[in-house]
DSSP file (Angstrom, degrees, kcal/mol; ACC not computed):
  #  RESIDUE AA STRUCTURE BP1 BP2  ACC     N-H-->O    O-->H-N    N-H-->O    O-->H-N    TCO  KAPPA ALPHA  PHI   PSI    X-CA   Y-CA   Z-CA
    1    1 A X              0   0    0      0, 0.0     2,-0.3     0, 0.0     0, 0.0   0.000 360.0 360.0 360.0 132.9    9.6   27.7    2.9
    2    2 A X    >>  -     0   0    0      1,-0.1     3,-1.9     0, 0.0     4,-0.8  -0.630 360.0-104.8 -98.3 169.1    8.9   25.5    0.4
    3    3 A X  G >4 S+     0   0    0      1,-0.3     3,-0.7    -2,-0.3    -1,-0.1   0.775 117.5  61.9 -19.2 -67.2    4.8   25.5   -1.5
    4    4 A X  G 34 S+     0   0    0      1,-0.3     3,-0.3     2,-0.1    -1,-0.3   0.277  96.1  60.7 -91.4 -10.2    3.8   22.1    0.4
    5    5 A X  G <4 S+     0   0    0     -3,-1.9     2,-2.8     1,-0.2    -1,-0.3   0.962  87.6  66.8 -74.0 -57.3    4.2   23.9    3.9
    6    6 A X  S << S+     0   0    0     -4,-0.8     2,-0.5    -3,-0.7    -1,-0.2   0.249  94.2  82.7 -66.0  28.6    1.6   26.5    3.3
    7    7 A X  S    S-     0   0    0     -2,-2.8     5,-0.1    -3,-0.3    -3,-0.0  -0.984  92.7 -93.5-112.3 111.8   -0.7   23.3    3.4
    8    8 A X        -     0   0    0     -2,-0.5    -1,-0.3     1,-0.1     4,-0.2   0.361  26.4-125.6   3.4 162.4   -2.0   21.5    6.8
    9    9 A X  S  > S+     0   0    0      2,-0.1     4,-2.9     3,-0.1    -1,-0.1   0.760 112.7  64.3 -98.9 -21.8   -0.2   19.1    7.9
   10   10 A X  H  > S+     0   0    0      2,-0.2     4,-0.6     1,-0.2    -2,-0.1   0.948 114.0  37.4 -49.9 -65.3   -3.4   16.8    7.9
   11   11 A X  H  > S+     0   0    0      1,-0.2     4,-0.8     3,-0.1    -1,-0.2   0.694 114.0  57.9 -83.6  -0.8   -3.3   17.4    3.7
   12   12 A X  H  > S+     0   0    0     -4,-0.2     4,-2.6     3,-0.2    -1,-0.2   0.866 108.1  44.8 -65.8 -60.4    0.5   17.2    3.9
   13   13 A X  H >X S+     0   0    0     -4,-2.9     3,-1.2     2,-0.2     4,-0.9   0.791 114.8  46.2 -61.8-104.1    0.4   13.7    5.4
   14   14 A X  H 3X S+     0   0    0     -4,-0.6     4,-4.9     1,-0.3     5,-0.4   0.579 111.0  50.4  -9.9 -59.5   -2.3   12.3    3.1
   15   15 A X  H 3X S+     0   0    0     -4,-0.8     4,-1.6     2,-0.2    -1,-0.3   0.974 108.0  54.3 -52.9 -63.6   -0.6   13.7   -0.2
   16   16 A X  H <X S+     0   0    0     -4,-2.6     4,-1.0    -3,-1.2    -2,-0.2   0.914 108.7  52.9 -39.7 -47.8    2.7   12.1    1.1
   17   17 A X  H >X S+     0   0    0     -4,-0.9     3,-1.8     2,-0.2     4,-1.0   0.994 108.6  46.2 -46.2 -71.3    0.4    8.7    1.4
   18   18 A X  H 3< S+     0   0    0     -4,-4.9    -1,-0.2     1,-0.3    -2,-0.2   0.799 112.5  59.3 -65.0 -14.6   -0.9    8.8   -2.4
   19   19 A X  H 3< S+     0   0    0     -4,-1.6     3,-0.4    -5,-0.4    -1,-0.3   0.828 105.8  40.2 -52.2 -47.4    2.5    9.4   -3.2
   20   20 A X  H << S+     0   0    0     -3,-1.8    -1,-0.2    -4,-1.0    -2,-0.2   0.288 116.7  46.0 -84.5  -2.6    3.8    6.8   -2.1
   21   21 A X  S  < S+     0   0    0     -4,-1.0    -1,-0.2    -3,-0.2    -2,-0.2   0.181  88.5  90.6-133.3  22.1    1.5    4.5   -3.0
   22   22 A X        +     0   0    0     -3,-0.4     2,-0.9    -5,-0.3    -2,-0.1   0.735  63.3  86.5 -97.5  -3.2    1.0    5.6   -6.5
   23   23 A X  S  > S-     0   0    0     -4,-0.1     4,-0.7     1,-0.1    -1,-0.1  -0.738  77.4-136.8 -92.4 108.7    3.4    3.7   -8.0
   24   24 A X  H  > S+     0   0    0     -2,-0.9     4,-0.5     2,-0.2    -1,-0.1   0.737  99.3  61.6 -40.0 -27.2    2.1    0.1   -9.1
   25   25 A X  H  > S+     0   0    0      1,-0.2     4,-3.2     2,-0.2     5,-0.2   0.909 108.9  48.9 -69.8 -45.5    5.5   -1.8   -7.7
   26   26 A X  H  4 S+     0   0    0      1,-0.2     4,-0.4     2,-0.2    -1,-0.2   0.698 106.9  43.5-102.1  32.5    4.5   -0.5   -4.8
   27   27 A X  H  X S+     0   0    0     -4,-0.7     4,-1.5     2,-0.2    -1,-0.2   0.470 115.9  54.6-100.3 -22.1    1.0   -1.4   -4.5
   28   28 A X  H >X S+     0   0    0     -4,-0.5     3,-2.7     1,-0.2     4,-1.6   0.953 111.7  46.4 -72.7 -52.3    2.1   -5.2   -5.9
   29   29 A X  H 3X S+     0   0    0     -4,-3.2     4,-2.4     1,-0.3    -1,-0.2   0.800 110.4  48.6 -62.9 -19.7    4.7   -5.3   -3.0
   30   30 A X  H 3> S+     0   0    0     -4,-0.4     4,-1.2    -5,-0.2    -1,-0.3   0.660 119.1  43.4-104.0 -13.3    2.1   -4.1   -0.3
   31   31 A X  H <X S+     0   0    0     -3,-2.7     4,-1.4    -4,-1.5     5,-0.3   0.976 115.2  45.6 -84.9 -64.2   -0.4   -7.1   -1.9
   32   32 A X  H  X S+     0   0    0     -4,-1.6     4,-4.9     1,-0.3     5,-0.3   0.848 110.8  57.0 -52.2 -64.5    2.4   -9.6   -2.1
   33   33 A X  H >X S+     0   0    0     -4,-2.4     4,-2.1    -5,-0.3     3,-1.7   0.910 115.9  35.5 -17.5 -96.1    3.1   -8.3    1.6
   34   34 A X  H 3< S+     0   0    0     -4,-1.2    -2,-0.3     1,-0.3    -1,-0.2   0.815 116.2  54.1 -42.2 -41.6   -0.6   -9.3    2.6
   35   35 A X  H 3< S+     0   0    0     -4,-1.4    -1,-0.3     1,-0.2    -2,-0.2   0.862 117.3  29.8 -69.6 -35.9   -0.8  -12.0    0.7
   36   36 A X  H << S-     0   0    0     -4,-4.9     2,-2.3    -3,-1.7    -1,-0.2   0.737  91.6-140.7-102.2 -17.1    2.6  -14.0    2.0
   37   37 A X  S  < S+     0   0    0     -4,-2.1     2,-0.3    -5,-0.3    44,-0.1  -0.265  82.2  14.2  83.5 -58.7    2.2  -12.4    5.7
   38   38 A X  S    S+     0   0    0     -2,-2.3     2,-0.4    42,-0.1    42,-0.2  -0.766  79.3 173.4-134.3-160.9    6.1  -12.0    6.0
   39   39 A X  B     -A   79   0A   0     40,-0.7    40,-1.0    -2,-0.3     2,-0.4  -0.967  33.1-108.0 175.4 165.6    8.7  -12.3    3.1
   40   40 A X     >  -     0   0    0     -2,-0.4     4,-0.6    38,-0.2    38,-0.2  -0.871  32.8-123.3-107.4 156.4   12.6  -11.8    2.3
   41   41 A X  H >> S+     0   0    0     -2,-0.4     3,-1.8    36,-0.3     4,-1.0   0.941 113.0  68.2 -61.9 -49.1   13.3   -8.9    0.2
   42   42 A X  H >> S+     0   0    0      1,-0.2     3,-2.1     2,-0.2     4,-1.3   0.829  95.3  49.1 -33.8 -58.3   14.7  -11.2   -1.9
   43   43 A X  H 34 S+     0   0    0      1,-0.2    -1,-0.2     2,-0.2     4,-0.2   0.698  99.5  72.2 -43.3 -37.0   11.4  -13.0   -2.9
   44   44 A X  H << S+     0   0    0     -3,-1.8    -1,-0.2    -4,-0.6    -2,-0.2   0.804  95.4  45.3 -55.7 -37.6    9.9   -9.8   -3.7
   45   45 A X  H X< S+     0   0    0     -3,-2.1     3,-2.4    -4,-1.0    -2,-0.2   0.893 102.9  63.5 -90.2 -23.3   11.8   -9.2   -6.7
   46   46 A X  T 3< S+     0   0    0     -4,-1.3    -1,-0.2     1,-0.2    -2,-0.2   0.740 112.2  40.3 -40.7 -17.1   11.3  -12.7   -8.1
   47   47 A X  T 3  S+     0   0    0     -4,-0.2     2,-0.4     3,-0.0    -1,-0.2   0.394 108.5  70.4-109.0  20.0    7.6  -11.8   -8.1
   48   48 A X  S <  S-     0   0    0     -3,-2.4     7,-0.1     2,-0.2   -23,-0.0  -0.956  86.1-123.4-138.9 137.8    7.9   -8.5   -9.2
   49   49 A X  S    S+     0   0    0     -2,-0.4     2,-0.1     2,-0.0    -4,-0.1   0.558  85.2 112.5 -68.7   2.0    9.1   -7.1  -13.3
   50   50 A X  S    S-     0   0    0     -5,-0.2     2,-0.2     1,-0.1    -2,-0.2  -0.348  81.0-110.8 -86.4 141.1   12.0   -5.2  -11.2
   51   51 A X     >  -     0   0    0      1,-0.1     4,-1.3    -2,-0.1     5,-0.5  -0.562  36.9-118.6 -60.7 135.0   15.8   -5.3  -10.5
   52   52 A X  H  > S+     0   0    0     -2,-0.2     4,-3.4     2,-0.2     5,-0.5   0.987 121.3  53.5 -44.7 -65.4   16.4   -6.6   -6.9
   53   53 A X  H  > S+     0   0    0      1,-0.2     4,-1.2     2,-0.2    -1,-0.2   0.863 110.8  42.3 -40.3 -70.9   18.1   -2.6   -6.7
   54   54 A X  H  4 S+     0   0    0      1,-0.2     3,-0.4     2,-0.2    -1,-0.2   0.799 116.0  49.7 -50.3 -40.3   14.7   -0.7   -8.0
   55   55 A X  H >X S+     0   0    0     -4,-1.3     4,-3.5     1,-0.3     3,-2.4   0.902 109.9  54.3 -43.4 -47.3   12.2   -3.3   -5.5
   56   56 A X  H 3X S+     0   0    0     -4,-3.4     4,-1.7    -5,-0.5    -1,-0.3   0.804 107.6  51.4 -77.6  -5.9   14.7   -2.2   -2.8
   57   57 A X  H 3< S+     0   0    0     -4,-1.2    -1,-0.2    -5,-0.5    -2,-0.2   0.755 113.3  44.5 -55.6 -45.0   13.8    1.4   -3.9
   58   58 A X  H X> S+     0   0    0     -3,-2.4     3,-2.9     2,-0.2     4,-1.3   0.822 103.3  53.5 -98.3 -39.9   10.9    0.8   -3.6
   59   59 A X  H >X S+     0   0    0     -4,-3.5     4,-4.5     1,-0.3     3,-0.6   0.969 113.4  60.4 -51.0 -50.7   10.6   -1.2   -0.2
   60   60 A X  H 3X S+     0   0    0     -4,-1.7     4,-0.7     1,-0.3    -1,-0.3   0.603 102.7  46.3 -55.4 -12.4   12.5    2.1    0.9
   61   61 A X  H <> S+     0   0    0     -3,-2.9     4,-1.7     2,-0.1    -1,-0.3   0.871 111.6  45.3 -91.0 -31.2   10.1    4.1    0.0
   62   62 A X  H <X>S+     0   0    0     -4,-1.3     5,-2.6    -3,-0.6     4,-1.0   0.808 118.2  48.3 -80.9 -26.2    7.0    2.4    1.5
   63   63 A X  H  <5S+     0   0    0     -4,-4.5    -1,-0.2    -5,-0.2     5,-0.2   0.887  97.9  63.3 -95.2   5.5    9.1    1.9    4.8
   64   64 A X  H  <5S+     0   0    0     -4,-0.7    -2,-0.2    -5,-0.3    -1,-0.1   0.977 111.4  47.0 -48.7 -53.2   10.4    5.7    5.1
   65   65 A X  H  <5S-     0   0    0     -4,-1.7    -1,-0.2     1,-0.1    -2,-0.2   0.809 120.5-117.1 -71.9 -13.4    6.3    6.1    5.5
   66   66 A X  T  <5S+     0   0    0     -4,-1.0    19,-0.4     2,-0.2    -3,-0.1   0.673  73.9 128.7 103.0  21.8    6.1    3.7    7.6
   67   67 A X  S   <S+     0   0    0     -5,-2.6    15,-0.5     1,-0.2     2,-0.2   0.337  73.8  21.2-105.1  19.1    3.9    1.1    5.8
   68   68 A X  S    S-     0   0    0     -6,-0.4     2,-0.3    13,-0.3    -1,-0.2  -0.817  73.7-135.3-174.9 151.1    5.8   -2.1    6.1
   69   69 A X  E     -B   80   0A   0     11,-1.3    11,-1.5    12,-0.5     2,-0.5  -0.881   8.5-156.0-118.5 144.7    8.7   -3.1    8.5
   70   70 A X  E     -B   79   0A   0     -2,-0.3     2,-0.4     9,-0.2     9,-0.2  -0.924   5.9-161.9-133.7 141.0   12.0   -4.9    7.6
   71   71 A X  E     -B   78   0A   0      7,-1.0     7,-1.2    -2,-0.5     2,-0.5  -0.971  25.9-117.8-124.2 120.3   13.6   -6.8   10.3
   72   72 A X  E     -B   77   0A   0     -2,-0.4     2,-0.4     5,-0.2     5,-0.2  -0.746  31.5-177.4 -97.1 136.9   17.3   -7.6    9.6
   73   73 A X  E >   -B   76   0A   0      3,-1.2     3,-1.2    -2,-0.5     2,-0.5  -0.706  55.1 -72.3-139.6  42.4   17.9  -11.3    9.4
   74   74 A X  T 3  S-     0   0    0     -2,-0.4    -1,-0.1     1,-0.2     0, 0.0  -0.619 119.7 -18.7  59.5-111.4   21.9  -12.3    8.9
   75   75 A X  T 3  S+     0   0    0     -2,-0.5    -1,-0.2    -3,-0.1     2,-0.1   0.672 134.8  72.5-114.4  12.0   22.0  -11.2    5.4
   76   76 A X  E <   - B   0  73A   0     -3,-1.2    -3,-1.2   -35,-0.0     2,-0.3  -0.498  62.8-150.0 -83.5 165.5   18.4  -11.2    4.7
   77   77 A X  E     - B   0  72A   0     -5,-0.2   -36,-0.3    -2,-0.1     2,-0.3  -0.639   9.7-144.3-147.2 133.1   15.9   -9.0    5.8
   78   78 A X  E     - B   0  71A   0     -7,-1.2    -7,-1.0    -2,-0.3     2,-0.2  -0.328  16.0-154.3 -70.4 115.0   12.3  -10.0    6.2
   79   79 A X  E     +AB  39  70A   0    -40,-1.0   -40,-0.7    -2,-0.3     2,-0.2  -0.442  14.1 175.7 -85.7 148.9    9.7   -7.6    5.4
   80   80 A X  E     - B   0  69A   0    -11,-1.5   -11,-1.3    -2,-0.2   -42,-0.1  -0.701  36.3 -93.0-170.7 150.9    5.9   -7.1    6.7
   81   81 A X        -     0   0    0     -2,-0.2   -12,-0.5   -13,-0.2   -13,-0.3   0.321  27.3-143.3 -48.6 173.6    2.9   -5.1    6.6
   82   82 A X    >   -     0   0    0    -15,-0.5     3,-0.6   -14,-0.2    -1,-0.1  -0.640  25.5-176.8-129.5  96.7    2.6   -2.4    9.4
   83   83 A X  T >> S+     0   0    0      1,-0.3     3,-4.7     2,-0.3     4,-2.0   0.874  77.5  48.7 -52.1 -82.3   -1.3   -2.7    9.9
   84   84 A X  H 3> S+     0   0    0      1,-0.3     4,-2.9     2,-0.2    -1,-0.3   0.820 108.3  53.7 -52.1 -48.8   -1.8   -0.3   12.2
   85   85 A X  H <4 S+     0   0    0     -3,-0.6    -1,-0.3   -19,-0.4    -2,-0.3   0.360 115.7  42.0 -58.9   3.0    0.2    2.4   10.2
   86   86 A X  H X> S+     0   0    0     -3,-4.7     4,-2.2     2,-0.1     3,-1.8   0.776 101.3  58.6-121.7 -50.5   -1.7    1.9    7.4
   87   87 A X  H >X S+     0   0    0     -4,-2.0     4,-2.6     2,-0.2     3,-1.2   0.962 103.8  60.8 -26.7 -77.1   -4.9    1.6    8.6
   88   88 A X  H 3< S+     0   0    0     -4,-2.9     4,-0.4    -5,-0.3    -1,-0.2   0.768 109.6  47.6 -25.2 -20.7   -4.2    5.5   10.0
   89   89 A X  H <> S+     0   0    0     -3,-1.8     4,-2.8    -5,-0.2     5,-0.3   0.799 110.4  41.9 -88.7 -45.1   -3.7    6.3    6.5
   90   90 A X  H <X S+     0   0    0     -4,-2.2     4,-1.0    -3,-1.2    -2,-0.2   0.750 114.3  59.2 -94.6 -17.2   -6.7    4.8    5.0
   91   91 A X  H  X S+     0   0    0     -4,-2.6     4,-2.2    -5,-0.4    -1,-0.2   0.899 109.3  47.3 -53.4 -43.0   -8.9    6.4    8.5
   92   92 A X  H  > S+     0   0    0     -5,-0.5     4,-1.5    -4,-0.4    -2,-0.2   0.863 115.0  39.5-100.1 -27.9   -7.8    9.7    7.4
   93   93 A X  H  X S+     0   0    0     -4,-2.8     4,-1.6     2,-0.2    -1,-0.2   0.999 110.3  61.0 -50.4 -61.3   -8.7    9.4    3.5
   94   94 A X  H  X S+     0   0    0     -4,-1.0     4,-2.3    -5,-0.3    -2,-0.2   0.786 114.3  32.2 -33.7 -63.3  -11.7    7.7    4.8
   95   95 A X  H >X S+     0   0    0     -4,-2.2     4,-2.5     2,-0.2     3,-2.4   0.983 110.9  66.8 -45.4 -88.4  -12.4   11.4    6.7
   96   96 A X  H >< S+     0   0    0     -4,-1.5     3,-1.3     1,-0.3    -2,-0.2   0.620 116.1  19.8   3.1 -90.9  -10.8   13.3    3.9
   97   97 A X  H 3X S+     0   0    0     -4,-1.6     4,-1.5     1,-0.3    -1,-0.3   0.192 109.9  73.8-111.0  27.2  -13.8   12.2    1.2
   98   98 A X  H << S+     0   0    0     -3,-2.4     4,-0.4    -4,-2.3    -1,-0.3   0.697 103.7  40.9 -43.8 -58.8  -16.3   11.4    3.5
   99   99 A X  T << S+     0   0    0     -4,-2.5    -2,-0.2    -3,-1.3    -3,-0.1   0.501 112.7  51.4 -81.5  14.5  -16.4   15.1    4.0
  100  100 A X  T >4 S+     0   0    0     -5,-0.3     3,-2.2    -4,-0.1    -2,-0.1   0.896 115.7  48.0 -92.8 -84.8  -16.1   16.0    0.0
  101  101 A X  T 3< S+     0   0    0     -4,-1.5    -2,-0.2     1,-0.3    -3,-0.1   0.162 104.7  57.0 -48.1   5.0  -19.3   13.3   -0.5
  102  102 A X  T 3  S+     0   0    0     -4,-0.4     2,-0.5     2,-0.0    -1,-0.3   0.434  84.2  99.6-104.7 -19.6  -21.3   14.7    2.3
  103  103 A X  S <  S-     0   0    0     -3,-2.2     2,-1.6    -5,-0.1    -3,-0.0  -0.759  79.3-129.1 -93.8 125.0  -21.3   18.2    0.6
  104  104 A X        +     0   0    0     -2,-0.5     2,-0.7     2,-0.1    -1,-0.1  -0.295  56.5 130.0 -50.3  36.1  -24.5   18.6   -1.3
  105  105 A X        -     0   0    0     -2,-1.6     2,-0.8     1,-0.0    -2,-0.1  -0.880  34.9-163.1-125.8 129.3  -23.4   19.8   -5.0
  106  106 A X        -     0   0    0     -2,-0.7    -2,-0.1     2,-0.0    -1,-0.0  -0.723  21.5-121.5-107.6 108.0  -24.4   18.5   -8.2
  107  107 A X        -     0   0    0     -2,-0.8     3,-0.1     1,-0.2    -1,-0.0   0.202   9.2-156.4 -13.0 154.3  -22.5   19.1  -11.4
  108  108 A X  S    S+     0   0    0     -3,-0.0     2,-0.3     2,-0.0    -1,-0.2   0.541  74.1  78.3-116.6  -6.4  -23.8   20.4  -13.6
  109  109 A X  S    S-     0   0    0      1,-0.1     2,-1.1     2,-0.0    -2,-0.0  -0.768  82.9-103.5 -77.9 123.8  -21.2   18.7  -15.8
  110  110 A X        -     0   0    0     -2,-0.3     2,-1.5     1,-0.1    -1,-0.1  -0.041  34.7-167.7 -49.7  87.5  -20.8   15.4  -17.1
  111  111 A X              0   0    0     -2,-1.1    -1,-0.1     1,-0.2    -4,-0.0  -0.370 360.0 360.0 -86.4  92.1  -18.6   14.0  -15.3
  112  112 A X              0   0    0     -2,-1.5    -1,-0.2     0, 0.0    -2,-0.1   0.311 360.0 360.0-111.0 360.0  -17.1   10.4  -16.7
């Protein structure tokens, strides 16, 4: 058993989220994503400071979690948000420090 078991699965899943979405290539692909509706992978690394290999690294990581879908396309494959799977993510932060901010404690420390 590794450390991360002896965790919820609730704070397992969430910690897997900011993980994956802590890396700035892939918060550009998952705006590019919104932005264009669909895309080629190709297109992605034209917009993006990345080798076509690391962007595809990265598209793999965001769709292992399930936060964009690639539909293969002859020898393209065409990428696009998955709404619903991300919205579940951003519910369950939502929860997450919703209950943090509800709890009644004030530093007594500056906190900047």
């Amino acid at each position: 058993m590794n450390k991360k078991e002896g965790f919820d699965v609730e704070l397992q899943e969430l910690a897997g989220f900011a993980k994956v979405i802590s890396h700035p290539a892939r918060l550009a692909i998952l705006k590019y994503l919104a932005e264009t509706k669909t895309c080629i992978s190709g297109d992605i690394s034209e917009k993006l400071p990345l080798s076509r290999t690391t962007v595809s690294q990265h598209l793999k990581e965001l769709r292992d979690l399930g936060l964009i879908h690639g539909e293969i396309d002859g020898l393209k494959i065409n990428y696009c948000l998955c709404c619903s799977s991300i919205g579940k993510y951003l519910q369950k932060f939502d929860v997450f420090f919703e209950t943090i901010k509800s709890m009644d404690v004030d530093c007594v420390i500056d906190c900047k």
